[in-house]
C-alpha positions in Angstrom: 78.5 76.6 109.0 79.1 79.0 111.9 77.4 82.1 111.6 79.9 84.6 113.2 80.8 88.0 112.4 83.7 87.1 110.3 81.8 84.2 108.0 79.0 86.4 107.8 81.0 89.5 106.6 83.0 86.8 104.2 79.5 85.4 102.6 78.6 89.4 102.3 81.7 90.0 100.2 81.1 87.0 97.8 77.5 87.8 97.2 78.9 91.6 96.6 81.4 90.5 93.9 78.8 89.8 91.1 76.8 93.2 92.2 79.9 95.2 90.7 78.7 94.0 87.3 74.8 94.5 88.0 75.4 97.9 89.2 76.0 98.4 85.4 73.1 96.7 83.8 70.3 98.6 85.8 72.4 102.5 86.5 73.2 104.7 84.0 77.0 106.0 84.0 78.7 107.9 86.4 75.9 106.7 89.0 77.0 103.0 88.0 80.6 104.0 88.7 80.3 105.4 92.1 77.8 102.2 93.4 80.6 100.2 92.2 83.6 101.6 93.7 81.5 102.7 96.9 80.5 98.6 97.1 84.1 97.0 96.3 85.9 99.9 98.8 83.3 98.6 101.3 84.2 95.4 100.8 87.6 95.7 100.3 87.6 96.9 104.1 85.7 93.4 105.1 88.4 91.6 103.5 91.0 92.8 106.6 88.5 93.3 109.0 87.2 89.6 108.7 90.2 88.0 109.1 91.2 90.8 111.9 88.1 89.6 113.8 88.4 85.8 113.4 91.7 86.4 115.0 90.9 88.2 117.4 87.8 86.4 119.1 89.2 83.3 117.6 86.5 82.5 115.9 88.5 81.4 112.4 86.6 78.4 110.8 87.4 75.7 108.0 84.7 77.5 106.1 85.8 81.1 106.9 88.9 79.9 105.4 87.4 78.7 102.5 84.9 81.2 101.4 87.5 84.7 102.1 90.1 83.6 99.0 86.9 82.6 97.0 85.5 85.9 97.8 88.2 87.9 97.0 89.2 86.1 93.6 85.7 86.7 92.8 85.9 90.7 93.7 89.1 91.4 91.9 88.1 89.1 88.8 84.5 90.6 88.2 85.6 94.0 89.1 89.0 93.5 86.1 86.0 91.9 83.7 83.9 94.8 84.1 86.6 98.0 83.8 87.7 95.8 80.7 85.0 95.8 79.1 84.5 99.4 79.6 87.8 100.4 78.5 87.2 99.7 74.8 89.3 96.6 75.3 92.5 98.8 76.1 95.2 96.1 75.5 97.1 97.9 78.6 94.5 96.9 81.1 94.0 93.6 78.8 97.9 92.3 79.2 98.3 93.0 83.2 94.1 91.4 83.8 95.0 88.1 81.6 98.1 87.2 83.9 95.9 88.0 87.2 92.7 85.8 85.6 95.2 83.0 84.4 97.1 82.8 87.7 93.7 82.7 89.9 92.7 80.0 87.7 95.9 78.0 87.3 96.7 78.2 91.3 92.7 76.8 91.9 93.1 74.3 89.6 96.4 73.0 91.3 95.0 73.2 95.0 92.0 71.3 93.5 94.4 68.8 92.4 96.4 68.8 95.4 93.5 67.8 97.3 94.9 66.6 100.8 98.0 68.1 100.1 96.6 71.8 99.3 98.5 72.6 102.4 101.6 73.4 100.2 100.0 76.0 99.0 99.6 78.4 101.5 98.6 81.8 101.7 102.1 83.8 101.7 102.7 87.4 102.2 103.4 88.2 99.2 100.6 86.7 97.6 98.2 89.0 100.6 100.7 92.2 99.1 99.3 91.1 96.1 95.5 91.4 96.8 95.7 94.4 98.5 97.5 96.1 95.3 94.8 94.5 93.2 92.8 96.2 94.8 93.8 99.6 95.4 94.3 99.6 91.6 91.0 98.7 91.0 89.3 101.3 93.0 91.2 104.1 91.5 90.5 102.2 87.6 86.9 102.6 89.1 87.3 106.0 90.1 89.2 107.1 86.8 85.9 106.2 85.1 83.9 108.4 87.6 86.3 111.2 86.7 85.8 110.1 82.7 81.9 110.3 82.5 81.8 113.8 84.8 84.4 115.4 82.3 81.9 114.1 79.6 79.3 115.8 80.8 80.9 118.8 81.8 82.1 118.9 78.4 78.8 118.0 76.3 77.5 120.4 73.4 81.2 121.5 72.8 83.3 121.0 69.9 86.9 120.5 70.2 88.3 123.7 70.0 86.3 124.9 72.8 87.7 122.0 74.9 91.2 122.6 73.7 90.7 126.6 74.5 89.2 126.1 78.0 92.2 123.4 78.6 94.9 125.6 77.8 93.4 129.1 79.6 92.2 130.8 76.7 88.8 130.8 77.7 87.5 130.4 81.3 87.0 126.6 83.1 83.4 127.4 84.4 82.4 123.8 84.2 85.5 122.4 85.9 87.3 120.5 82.8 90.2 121.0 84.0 90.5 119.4 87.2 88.2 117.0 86.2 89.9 116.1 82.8 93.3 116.0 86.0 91.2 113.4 88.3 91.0 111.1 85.2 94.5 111.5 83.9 96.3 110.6 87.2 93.4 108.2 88.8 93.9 106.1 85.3 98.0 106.0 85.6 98.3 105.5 89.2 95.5 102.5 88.4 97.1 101.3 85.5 100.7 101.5 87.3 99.4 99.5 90.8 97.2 97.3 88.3 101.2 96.0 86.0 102.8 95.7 89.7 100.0 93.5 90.6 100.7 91.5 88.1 104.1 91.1 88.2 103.4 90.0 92.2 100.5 87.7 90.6 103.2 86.1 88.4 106.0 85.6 91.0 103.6 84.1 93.5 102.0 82.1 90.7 105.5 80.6 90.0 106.0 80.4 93.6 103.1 77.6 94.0 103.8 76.0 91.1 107.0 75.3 92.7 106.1 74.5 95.5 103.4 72.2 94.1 106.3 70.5 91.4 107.0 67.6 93.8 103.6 66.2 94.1 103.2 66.7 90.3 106.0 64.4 89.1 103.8 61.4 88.0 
């Protein structure tokens, strides 16, 4: 393998991917939140800058072409396992996730079986649209749980009422509830929204390749 700037900034992305779930097991929410968006926005940037840099010093390799879809299937796939399994199993985030993590598999599985003729497959626009709207709805999924645990806080030792009175202006916001409780509200539906349109891009460019694949799959 050629150690260049883009392969090494690809390998640093994969080896990030399964840190988003670590982050979890050894900090304590928020604090595991913000390492975990702060790594995948890092390495969200990589992902452009990378390729951007290959192509520009012309330094792209077979294995720099190998390891950045790995790396970024492994990102997005982590990152949906972990924010699912903090949601309580919300069957919102469960229905868009399962048709990302079936079409990653299904399309790997067919250029697997492709072999030589993987080619067909290529890597369309639509399908790099696709990626980068996982993405951004990831980091704002991982920033509505930033939002979540800091309203939490802000709000601990109070009962109900004196959440509902501070929310509706009947008794002063000195710990912030309100803009906090705001954060979460529109970081979760603008993730939620970019995470369903995702998914419908997932879908069409899963369909796409299996299309595309159909004629070498007729024995």
């Amino acid at each position: 393998m050629k150690w260049n700037v883009p392969n090494i900034l690809s390998v640093m992305r994969l080896v990030a991917a399964p840190m988003l779930a670590v982050m979890f097991l050894f900090f304590e929410r928020p604090y595991a939140d913000w390492f975990a968006l702060a790594l995948f926005l890092v390495a969200s940037v990589t992902d452009w800058f990378d390729g951007y840099l290959a192509r520009l010093w012309k330094q792209e390799t077979k294995m720099g072409a190998m390891i950045d879809p790995i790396a970024d299937k492994a990102m997005v796939v982590i990152a949906l396992m972990v924010i699912v399994g903090y949601s309580s199993m919300s069957p919102w985030l469960v229905l868009p996730a399962t048709v990302i993590l079936f079409r990653e598999v299904f399309v790997s599985g067919l250029r697997e079986f492709l072999g030589d003729v993987a080619g067909t497959l290529k890597v369309t626009k639509l399908a790099k649209w696709k990626t980068a709207t996982q993405m951004v709805a990831i980091a704002f999924l991982f920033g509505q749980g930033v939002f979540e645990h800091y309203l939490g806080i802000s709000a601990w030792g109070m009962d109900q009422a004196m959440v509902d009175q501070i929310m509706t202006d009947k008794i002063e916001d000195i710990q912030g509830l309100q803009w906090k409780h705001a954060g979460m509200v529109w970081t979760g539906w603008i993730g939620m929204g970019l995470l369903w349109i995702a998914a419908a891009l997932t879908a069409i460019t899963g369909f796409d390749y299996f299309f595309k694949a159909a004629p070498h799959l007729k024995e």
